[in-house]
C-alpha positions in Angstrom: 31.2 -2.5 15.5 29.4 -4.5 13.2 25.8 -5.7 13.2 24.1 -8.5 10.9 20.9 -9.0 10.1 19.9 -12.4 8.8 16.2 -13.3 7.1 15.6 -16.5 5.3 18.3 -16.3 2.4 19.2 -12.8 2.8 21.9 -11.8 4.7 22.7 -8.4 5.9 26.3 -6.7 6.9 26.7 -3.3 8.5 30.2 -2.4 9.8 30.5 1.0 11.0 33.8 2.3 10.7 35.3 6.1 11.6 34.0 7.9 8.8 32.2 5.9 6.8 29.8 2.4 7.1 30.0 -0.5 5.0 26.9 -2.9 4.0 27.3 -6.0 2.7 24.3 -8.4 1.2 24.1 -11.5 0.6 20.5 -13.2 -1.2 19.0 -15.1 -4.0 19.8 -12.4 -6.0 23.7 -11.9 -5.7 26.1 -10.6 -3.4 27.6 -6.8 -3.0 29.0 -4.1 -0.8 29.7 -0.6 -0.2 31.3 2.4 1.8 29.1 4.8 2.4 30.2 8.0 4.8 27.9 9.0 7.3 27.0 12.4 5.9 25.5 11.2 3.0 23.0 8.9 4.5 19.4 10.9 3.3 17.3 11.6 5.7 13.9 10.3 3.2 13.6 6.6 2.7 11.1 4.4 0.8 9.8 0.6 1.8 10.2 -2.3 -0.5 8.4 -5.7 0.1 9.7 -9.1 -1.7 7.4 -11.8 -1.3 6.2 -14.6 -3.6 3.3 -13.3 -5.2 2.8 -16.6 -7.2 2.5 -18.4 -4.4 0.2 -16.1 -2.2 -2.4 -15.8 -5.8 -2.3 -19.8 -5.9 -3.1 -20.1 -1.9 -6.2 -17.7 -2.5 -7.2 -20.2 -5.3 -6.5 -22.9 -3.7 -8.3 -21.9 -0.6 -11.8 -20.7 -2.9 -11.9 -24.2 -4.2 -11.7 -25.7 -0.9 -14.5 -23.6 0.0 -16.6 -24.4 -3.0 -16.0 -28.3 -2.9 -16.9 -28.1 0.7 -19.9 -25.7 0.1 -21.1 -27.7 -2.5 -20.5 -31.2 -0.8 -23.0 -29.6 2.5 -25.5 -28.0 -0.3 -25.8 -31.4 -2.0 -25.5 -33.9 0.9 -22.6 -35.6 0.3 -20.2 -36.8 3.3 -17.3 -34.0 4.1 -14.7 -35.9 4.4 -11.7 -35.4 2.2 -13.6 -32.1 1.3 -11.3 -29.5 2.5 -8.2 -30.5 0.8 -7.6 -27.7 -1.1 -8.7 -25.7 1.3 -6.0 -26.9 3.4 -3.5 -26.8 0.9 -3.9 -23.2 -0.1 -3.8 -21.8 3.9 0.0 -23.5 4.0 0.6 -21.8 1.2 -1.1 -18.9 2.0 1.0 -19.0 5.4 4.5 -19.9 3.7 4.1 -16.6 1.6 3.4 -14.8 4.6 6.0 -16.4 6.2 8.5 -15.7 3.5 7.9 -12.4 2.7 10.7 -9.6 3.3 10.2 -6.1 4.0 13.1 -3.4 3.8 13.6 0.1 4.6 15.3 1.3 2.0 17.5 4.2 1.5 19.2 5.4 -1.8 22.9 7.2 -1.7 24.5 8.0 -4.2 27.0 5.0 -3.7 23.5 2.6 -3.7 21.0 1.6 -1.9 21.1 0.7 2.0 18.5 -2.3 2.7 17.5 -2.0 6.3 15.1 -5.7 7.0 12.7 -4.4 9.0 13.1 -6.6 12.2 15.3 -7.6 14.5 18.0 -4.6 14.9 16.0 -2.3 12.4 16.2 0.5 14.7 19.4 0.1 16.5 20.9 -0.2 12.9 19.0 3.0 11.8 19.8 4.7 15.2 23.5 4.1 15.1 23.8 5.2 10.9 22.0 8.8 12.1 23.9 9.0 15.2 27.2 9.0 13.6 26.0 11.2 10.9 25.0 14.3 13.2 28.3 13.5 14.6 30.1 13.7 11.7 28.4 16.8 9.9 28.7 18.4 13.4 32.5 18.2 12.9 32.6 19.3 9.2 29.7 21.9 9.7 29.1 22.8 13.3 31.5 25.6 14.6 32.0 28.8 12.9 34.2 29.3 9.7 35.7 32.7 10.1 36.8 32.7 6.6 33.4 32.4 5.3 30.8 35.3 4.5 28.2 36.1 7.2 25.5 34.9 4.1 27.4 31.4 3.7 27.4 30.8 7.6 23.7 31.7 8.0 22.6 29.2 4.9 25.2 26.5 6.2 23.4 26.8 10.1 19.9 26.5 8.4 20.7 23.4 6.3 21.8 21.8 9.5 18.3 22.3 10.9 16.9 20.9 7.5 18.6 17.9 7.9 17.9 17.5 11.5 21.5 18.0 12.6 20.9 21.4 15.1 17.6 22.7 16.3 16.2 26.3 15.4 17.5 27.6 18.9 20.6 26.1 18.5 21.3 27.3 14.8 20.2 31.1 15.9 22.9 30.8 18.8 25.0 29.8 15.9 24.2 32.4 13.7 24.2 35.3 16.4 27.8 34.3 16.9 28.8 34.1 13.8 26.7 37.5 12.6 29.2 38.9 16.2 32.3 37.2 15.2 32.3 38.1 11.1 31.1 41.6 12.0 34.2 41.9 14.3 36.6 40.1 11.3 35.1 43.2 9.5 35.7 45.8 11.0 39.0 45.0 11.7 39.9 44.4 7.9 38.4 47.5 7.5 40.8 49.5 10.0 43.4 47.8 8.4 42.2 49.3 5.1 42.4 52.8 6.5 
């Protein structure tokens, strides 16, 4: 499955694979990819915003002399006409920065940062990444290791709750079964012993 998500110059790759996604970029900036497995996508992201500050400051400069040429041409008496200009001039630019400006959802890994644009597909992007995560964590982490401590099956069933893989009623179902399986495991060695 792949999805792409395409803004202006920036163009975005996700390909989800098995066991692991790859995103690919492509902007003003450069080109790159990389894998990143499911289980390491982090729960906490951050937003970043590009846009062309230059061009925004000049538009609001632009625009303020429009007004003052225009307010001075009505103060004094003069005719209006050819007045607003600049006015003019700095809302197109004032729109083109607004037009132009990209915001991201960004999530760091320690493989790189994921850019998400925030847009079209945001969500379903977002929605698939976490959905194969849980998936895969619940097949690493989700059933009972018999050849772990009670202690390291209790702390592994909380961390899943942490990072939203099980829910509190699900990991004490977990841990009850694990406190009755790893009890039984240990009285059994302990016969044995005898």
């Amino acid at each position: 499955m792949e999805i792409v998500q395409k803004k202006r110059s920036n163009i975005h790759t996700f390909s989800f694979e098995e066991e692991y996604f790859n995103f690919a970029f492509a902007d003003k900036t450069g080109t790159g990819n990389t894998d990143i497995r499911y289980a390491d996508f982090p729960k906490k992201f951050s937003t970043r915003i590009d846009q062309n500050d230059w061009l925004k400051n000049v538009g609001y400069l632009w625009c303020a002399l429009g007004v003052f040429q225009l307010g001075f041409a009505m103060y004094s008496g003069e005719s209006l006409s050819g007045k607003a200009f600049w006015l003019s001039v700095g809302l197109t630019a004032l729109v083109w920065a607004r037009f132009s400006k990209v915001v991201y959802t960004v999530f760091s890994t320690e493989e790189g940062s994921v850019f998400v644009i925030q847009g079209k597909r945001h969500d379903e992007i977002i929605d698939e990444i976490n959905s194969r995560r849980k998936q895969q964590l619940m097949r690493w982490y989700g059933d009972i290791n018999a050849e772990n401590d009670l202690e390291t099956e209790i702390n592994k069933f909380n961390w899943l709750v942490d990072q939203e893989i099980l829910s509190r009623e699900e990991s004490n179902t977990k841990i009850a079964q694990a406190r009755l399986l790893l009890s039984d495991s240990f009285s059994s060695s302990s016969d044995l012993l005898n």
